[in-house]
Structures are given as C-alpha cells and as structure tokens.
mmJSON file of the N, C-alpha and C atoms, coordinates in Angstrom:
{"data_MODEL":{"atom_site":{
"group_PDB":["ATOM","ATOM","ATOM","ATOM","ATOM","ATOM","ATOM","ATOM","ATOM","ATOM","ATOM","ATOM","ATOM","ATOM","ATOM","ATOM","ATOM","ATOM","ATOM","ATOM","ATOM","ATOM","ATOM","ATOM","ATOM","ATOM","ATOM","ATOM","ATOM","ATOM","ATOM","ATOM","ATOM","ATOM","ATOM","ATOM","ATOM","ATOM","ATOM","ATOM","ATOM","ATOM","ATOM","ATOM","ATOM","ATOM","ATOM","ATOM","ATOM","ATOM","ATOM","ATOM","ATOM","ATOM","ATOM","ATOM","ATOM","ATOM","ATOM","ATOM","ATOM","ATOM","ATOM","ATOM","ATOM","ATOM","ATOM","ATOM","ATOM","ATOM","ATOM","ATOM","ATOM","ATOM","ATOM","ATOM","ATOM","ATOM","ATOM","ATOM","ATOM","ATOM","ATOM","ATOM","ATOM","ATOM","ATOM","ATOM","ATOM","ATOM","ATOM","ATOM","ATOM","ATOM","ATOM","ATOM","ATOM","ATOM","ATOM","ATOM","ATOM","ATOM","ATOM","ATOM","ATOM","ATOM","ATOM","ATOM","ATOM","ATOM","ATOM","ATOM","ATOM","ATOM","ATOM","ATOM","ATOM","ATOM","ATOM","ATOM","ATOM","ATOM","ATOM","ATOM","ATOM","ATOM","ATOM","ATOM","ATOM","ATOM","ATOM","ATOM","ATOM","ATOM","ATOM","ATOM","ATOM","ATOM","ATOM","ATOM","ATOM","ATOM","ATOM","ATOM","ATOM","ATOM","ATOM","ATOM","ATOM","ATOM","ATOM","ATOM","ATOM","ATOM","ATOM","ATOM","ATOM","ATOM","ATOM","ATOM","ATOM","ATOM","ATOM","ATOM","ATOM","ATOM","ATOM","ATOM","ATOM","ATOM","ATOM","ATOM","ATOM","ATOM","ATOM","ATOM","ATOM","ATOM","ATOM","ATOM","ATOM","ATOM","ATOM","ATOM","ATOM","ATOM","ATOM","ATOM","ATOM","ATOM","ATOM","ATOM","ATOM","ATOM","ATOM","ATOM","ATOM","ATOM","ATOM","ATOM","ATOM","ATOM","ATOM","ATOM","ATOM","ATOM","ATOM"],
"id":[1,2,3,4,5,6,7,8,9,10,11,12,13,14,15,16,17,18,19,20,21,22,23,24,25,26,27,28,29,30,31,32,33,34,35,36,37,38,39,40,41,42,43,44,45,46,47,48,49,50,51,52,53,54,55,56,57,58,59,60,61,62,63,64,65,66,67,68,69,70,71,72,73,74,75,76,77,78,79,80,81,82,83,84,85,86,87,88,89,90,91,92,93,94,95,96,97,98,99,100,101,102,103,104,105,106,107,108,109,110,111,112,113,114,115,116,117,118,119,120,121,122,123,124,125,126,127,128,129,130,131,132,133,134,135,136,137,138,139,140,141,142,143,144,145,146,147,148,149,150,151,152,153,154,155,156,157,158,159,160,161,162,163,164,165,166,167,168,169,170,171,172,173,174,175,176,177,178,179,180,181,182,183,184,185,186,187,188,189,190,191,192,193,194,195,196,197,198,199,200,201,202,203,204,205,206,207],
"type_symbol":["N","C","C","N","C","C","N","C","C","N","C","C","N","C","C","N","C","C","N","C","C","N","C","C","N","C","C","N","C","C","N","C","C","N","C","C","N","C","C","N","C","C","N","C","C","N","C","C","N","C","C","N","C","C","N","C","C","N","C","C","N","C","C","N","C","C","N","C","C","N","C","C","N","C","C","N","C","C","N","C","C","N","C","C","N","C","C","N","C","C","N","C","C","N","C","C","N","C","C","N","C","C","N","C","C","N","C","C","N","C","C","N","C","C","N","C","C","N","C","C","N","C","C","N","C","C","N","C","C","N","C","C","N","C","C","N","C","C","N","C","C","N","C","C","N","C","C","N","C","C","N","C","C","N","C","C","N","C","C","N","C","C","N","C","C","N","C","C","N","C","C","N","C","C","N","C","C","N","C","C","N","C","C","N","C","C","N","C","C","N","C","C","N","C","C","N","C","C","N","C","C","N","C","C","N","C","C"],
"label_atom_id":["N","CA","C","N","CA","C","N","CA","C","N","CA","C","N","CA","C","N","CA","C","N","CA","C","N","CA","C","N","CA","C","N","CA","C","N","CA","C","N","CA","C","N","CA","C","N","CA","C","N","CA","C","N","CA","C","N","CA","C","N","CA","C","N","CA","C","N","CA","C","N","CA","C","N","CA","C","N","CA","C","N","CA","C","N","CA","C","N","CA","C","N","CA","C","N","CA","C","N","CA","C","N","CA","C","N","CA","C","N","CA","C","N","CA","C","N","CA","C","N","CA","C","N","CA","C","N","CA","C","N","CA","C","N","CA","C","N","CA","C","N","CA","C","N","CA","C","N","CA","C","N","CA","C","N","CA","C","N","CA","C","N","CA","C","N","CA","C","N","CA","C","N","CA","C","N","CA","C","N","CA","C","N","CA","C","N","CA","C","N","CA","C","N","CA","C","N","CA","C","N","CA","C","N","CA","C","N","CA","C","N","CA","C","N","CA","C","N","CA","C","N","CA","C","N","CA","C","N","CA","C","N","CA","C","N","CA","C","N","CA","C"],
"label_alt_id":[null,null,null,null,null,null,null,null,null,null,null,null,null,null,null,null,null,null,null,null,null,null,null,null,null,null,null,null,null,null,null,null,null,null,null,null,null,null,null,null,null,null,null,null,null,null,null,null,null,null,null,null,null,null,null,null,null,null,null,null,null,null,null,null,null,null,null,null,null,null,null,null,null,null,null,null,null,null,null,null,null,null,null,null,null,null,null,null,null,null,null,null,null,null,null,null,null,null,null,null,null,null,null,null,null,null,null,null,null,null,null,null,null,null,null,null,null,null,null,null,null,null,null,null,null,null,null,null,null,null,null,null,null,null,null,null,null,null,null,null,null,null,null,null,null,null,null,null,null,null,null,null,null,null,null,null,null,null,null,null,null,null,null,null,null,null,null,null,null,null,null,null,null,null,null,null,null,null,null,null,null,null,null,null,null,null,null,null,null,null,null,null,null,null,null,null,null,null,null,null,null,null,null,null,null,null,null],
"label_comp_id":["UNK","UNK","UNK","UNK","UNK","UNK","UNK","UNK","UNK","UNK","UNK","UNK","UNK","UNK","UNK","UNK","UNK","UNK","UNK","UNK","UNK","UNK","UNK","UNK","UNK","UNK","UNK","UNK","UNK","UNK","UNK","UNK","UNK","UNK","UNK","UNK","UNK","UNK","UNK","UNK","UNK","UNK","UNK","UNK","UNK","UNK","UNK","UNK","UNK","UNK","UNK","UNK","UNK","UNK","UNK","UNK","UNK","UNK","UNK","UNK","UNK","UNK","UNK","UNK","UNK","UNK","UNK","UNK","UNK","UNK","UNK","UNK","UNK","UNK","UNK","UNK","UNK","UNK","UNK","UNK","UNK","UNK","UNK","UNK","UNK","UNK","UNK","UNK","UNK","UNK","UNK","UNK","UNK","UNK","UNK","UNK","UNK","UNK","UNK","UNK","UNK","UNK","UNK","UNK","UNK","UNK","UNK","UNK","UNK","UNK","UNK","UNK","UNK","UNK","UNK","UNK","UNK","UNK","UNK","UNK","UNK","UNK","UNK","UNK","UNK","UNK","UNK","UNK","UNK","UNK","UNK","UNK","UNK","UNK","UNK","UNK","UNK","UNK","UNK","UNK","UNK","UNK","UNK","UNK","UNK","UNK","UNK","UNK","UNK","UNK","UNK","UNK","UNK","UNK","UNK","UNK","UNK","UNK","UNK","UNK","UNK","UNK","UNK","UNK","UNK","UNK","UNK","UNK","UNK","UNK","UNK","UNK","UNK","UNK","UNK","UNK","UNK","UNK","UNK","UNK","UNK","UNK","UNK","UNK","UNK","UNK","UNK","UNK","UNK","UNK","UNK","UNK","UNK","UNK","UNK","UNK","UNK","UNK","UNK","UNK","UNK","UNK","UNK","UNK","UNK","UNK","UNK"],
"label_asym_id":["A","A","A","A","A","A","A","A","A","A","A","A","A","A","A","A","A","A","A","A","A","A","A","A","A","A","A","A","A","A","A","A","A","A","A","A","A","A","A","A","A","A","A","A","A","A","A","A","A","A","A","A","A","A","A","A","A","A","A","A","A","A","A","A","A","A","A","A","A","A","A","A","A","A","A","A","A","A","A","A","A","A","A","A","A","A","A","A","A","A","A","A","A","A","A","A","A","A","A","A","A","A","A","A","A","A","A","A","A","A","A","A","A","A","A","A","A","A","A","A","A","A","A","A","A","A","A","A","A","A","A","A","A","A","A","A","A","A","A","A","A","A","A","A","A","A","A","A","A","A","A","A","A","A","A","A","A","A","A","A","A","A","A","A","A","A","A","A","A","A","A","A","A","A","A","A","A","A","A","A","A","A","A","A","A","A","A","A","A","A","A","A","A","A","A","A","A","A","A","A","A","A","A","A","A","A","A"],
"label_entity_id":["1","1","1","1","1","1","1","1","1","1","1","1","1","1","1","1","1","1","1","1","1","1","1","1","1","1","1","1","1","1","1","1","1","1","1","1","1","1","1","1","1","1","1","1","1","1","1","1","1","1","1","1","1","1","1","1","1","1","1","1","1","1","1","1","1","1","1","1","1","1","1","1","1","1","1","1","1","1","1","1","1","1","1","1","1","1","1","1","1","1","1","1","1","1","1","1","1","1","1","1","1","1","1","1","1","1","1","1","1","1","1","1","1","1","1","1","1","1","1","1","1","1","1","1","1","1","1","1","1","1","1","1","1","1","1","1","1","1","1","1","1","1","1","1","1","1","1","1","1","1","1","1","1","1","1","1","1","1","1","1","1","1","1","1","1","1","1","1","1","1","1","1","1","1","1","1","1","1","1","1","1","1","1","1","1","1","1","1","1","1","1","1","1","1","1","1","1","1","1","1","1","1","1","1","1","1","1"],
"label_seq_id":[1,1,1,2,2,2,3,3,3,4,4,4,5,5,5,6,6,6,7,7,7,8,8,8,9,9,9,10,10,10,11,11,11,12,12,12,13,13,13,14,14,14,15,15,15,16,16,16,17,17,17,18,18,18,19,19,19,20,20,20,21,21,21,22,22,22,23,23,23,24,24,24,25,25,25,26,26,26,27,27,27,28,28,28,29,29,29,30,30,30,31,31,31,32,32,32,33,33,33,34,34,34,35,35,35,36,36,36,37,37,37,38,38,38,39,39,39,40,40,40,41,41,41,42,42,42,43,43,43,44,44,44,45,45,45,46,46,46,47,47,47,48,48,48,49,49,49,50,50,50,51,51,51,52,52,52,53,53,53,54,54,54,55,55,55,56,56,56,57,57,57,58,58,58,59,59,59,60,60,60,61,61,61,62,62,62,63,63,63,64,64,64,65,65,65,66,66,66,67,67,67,68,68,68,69,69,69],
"pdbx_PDB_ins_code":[null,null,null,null,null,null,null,null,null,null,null,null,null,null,null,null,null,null,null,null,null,null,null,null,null,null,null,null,null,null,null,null,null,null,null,null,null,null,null,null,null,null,null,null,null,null,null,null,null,null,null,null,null,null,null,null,null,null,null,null,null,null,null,null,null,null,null,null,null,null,null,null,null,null,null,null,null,null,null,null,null,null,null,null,null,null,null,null,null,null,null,null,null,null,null,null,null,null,null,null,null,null,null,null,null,null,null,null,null,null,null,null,null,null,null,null,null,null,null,null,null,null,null,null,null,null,null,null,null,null,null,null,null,null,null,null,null,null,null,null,null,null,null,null,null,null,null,null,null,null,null,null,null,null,null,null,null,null,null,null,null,null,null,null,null,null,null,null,null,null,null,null,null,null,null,null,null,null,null,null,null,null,null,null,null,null,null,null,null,null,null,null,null,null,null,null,null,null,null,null,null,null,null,null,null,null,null],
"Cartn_x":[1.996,2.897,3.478,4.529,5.476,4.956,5.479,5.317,5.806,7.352,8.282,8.183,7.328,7.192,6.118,4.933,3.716,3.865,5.243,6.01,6.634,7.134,7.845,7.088,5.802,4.764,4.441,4.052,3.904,4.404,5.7,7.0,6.314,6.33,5.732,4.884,4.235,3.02,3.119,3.963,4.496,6.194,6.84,8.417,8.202,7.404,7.514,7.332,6.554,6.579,6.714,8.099,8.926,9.091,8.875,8.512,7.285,6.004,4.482,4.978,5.349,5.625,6.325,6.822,7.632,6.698,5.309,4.323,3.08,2.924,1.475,1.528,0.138,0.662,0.23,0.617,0.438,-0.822,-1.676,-3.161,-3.276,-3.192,-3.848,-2.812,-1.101,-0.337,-0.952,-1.445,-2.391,-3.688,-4.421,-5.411,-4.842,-4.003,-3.283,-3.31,-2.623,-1.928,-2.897,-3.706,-4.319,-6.126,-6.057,-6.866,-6.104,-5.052,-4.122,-4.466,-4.333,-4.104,-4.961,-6.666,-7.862,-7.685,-7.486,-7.993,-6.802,-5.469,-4.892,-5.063,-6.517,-6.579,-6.79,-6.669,-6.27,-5.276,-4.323,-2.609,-2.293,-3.246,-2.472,-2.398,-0.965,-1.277,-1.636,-1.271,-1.778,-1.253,-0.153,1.062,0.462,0.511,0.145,-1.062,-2.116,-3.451,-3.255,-2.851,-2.902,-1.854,-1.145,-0.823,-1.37,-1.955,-3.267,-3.917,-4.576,-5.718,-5.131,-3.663,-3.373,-3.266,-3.172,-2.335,-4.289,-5.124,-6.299,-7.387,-6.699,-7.263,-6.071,-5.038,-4.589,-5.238,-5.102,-5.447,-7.013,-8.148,-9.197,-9.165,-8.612,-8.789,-7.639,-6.954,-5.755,-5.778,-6.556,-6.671,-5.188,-4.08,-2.856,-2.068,-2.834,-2.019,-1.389,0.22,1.381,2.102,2.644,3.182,4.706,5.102,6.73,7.73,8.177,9.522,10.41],
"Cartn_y":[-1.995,-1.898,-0.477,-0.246,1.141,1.578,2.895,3.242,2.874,2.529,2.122,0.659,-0.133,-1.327,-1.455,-0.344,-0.216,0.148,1.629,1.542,0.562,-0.35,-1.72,-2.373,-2.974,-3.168,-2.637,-1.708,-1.017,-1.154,-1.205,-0.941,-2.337,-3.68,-4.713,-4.974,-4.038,-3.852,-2.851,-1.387,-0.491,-0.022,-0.393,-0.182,1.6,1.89,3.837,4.205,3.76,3.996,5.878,5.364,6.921,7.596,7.608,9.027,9.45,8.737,9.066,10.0,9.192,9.882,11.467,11.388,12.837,14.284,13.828,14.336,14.734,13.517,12.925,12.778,12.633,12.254,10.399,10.012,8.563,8.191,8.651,8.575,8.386,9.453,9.181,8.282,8.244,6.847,5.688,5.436,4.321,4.085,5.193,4.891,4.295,5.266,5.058,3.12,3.034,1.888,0.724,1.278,0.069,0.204,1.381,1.523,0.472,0.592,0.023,-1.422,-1.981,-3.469,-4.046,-2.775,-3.503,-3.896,-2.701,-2.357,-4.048,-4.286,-5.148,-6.435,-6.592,-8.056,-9.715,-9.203,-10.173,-10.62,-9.481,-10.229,-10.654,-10.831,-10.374,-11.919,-12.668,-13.238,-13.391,-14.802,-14.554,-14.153,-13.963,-13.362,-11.688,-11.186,-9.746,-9.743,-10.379,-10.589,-9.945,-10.988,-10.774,-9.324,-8.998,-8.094,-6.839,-6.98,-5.537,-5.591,-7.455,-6.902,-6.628,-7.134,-6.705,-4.776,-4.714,-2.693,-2.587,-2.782,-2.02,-2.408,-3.686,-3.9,-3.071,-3.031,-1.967,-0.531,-0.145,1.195,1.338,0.364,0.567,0.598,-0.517,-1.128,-0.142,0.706,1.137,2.89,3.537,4.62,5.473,4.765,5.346,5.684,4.739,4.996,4.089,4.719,3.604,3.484,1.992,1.641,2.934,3.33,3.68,3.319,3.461,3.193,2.637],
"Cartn_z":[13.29,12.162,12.149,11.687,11.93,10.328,10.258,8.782,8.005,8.048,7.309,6.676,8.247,7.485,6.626,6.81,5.417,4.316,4.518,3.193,2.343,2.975,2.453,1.484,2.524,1.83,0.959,0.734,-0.528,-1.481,-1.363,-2.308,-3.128,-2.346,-3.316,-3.796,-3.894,-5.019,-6.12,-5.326,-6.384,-6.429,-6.92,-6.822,-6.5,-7.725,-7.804,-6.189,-5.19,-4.037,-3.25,-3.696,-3.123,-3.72,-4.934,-5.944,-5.79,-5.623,-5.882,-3.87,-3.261,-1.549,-1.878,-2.621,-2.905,-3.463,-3.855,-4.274,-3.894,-2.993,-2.767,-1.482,-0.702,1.042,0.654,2.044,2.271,1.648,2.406,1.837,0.503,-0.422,-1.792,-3.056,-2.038,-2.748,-2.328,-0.924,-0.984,-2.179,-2.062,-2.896,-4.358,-4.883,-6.158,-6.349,-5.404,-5.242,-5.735,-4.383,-4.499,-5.417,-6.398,-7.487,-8.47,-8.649,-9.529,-9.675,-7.827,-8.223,-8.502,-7.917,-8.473,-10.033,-10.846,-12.064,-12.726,-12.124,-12.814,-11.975,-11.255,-10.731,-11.655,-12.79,-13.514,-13.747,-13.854,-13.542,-12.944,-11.445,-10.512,-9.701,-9.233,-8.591,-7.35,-6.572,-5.155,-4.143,-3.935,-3.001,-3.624,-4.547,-4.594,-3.984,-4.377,-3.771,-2.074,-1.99,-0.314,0.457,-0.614,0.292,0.248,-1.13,-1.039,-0.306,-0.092,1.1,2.639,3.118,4.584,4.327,2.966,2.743,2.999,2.345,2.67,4.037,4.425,5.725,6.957,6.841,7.914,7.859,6.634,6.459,6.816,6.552,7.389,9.216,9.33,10.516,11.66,11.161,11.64,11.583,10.163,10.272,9.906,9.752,9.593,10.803,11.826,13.217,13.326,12.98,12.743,14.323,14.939,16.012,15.858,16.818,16.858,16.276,15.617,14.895,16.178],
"occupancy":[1.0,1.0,1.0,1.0,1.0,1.0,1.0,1.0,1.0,1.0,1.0,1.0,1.0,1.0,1.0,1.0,1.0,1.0,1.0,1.0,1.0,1.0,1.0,1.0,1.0,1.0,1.0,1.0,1.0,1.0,1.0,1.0,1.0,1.0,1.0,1.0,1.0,1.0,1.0,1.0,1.0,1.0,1.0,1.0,1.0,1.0,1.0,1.0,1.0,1.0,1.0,1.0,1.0,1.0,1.0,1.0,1.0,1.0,1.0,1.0,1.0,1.0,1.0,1.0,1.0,1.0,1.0,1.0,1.0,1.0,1.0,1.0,1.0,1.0,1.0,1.0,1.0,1.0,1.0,1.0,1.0,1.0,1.0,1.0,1.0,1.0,1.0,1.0,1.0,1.0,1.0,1.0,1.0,1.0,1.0,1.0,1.0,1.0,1.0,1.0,1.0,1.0,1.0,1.0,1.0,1.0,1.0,1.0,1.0,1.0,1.0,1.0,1.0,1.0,1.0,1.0,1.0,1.0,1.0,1.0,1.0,1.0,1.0,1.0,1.0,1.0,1.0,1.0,1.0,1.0,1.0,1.0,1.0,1.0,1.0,1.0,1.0,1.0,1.0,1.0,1.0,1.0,1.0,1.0,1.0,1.0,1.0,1.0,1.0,1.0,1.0,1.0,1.0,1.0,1.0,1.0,1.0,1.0,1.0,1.0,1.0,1.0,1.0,1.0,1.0,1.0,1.0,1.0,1.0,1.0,1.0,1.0,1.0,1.0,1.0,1.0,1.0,1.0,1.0,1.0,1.0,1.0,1.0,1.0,1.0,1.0,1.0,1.0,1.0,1.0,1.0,1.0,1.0,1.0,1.0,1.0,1.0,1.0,1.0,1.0,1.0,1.0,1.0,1.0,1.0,1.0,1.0],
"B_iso_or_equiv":[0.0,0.0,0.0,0.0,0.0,0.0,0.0,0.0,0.0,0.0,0.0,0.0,0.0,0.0,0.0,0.0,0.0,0.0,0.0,0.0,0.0,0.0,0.0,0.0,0.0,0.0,0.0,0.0,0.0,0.0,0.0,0.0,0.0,0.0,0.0,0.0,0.0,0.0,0.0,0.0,0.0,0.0,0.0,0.0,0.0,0.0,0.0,0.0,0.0,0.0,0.0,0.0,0.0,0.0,0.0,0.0,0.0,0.0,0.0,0.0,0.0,0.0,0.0,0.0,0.0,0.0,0.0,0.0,0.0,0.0,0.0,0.0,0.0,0.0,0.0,0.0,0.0,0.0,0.0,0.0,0.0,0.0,0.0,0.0,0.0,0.0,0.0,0.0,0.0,0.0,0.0,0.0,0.0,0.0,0.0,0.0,0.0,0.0,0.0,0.0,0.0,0.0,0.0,0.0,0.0,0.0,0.0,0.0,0.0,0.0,0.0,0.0,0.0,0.0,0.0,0.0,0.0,0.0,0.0,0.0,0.0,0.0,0.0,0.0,0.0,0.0,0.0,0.0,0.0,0.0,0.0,0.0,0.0,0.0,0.0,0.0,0.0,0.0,0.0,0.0,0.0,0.0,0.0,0.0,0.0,0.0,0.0,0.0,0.0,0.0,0.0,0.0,0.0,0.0,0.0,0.0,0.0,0.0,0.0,0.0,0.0,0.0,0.0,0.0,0.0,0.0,0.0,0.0,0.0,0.0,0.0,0.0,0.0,0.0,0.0,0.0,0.0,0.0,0.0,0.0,0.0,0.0,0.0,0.0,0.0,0.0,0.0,0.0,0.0,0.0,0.0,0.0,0.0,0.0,0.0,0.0,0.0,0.0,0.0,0.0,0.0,0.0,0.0,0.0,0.0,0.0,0.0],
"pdbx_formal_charge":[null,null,null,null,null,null,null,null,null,null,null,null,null,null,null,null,null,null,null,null,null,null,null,null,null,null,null,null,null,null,null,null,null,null,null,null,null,null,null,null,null,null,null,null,null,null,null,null,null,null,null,null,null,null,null,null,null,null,null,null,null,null,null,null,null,null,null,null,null,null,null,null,null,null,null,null,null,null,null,null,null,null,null,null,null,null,null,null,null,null,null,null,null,null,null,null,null,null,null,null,null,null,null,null,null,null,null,null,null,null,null,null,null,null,null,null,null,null,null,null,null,null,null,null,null,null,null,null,null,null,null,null,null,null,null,null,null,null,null,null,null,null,null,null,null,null,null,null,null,null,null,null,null,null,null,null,null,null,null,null,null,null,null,null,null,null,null,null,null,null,null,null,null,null,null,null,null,null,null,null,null,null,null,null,null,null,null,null,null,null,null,null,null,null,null,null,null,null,null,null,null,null,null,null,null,null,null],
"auth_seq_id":[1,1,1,2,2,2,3,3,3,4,4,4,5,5,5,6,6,6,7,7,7,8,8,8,9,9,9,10,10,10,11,11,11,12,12,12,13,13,13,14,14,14,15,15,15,16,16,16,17,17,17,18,18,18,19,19,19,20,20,20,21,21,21,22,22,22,23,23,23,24,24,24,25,25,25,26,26,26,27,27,27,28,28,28,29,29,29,30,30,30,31,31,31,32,32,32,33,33,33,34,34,34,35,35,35,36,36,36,37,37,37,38,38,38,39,39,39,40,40,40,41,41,41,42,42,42,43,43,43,44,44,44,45,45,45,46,46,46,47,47,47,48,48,48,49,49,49,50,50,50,51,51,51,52,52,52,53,53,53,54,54,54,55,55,55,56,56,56,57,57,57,58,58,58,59,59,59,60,60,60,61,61,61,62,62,62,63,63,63,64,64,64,65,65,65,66,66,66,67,67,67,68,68,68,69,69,69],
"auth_comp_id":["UNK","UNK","UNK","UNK","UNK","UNK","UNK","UNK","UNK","UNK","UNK","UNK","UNK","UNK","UNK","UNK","UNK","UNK","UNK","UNK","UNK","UNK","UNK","UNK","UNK","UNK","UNK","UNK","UNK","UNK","UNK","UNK","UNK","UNK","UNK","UNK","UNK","UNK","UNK","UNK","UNK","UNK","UNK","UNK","UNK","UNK","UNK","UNK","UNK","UNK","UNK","UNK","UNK","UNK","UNK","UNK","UNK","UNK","UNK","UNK","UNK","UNK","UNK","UNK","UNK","UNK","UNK","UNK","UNK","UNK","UNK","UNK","UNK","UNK","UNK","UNK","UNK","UNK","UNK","UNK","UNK","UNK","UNK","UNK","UNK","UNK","UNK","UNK","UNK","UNK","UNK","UNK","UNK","UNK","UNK","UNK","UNK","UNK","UNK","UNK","UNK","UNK","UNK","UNK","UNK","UNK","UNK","UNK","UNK","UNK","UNK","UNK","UNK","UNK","UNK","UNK","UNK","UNK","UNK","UNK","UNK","UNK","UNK","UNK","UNK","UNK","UNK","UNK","UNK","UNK","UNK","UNK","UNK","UNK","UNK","UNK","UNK","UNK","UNK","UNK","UNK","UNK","UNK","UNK","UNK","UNK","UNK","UNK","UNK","UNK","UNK","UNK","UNK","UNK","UNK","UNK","UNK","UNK","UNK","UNK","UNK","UNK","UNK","UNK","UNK","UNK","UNK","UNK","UNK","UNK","UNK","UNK","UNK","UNK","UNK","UNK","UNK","UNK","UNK","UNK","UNK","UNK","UNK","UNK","UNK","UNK","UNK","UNK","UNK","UNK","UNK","UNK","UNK","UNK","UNK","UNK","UNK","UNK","UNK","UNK","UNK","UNK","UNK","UNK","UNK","UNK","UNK"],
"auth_asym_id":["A","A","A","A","A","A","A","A","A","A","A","A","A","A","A","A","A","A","A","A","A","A","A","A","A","A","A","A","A","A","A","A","A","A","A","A","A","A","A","A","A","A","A","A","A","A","A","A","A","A","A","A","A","A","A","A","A","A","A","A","A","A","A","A","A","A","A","A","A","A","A","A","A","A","A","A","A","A","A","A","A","A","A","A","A","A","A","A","A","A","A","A","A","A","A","A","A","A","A","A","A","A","A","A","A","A","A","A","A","A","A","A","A","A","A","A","A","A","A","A","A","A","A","A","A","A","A","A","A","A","A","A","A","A","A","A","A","A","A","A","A","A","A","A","A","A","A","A","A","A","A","A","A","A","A","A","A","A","A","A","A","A","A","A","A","A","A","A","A","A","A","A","A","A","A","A","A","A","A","A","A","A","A","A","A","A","A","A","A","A","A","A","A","A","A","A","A","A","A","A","A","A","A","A","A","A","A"],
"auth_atom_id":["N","CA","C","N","CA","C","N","CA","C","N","CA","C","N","CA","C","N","CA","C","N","CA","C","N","CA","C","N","CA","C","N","CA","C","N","CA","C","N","CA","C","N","CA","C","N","CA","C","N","CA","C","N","CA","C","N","CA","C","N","CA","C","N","CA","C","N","CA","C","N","CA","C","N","CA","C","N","CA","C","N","CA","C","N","CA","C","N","CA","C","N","CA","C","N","CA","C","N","CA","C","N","CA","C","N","CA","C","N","CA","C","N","CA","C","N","CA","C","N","CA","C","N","CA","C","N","CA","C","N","CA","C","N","CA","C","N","CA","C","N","CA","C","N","CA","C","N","CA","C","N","CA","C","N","CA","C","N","CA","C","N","CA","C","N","CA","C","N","CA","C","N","CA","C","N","CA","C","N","CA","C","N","CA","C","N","CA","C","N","CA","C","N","CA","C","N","CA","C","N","CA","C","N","CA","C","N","CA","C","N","CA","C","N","CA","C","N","CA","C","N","CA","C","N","CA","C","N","CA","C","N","CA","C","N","CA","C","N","CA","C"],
"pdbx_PDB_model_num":[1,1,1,1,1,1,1,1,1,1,1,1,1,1,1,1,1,1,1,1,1,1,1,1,1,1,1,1,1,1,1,1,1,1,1,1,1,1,1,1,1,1,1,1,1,1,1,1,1,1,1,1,1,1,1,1,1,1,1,1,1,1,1,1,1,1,1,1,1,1,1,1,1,1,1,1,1,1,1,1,1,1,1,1,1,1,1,1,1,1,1,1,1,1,1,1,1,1,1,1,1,1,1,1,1,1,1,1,1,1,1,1,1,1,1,1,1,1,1,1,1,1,1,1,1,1,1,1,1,1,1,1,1,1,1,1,1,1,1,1,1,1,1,1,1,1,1,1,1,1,1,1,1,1,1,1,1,1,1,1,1,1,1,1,1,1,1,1,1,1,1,1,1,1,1,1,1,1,1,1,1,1,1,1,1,1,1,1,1,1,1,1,1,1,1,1,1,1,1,1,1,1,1,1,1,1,1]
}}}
C-alpha cells in the first residue's frame, strides 16, 4: 500500500485527516484515529469496522513501510 492510499483510508474514518498531518506525524494521527473509533465503537458501523481493522492491521503488520508511489 503507498502512503497516499493509507491516507485515503484514513480520511474515511477521519475527514480532519490533513489538519491533525499538519501537526502531528503519521504515527500518533494513526493512534488518534484509531483511539477514536475504539472509544465510538458503538456508533460505529460495519464498513467503518473494517477499515479500522485493515488501518491497524497494516500499521502492525507493515510497520509504516509504504510500497512507492
């Protein structure tokens, strides 16, 4: 996966995305992120569901080593 397309991802879980990026490194907008969707997994449906878990299973399984643009 490239960065851009994990950013994407992201974006559909958090629109703010690229403001928290303007601040923060990748890393701790991930955490943010996906503290968030824990804390609102009651809202949350299943299409969000799943894309938290591919955002926190890349980021384990991947380390932030994004393919080439």
């Amino acid at each position: 996966m490239t960065k851009s397309k994990f950013i994407d991802l992201l974006r559909t879980l958090d629109p703010d995305v690229d403001t928290y990026l303007k601040v923060k490194p990748l890393s701790q907008v991930c955490d943010t992120i996906i503290h968030d969707c824990w804390l609102n997994q009651q809202r949350e449906n299943q299409a969000t569901s799943e894309l938290r878990n591919q955002v926190i299973h890349f980021i384990f399984n991947n380390k932030f080593d994004f393919d080439k643009e």
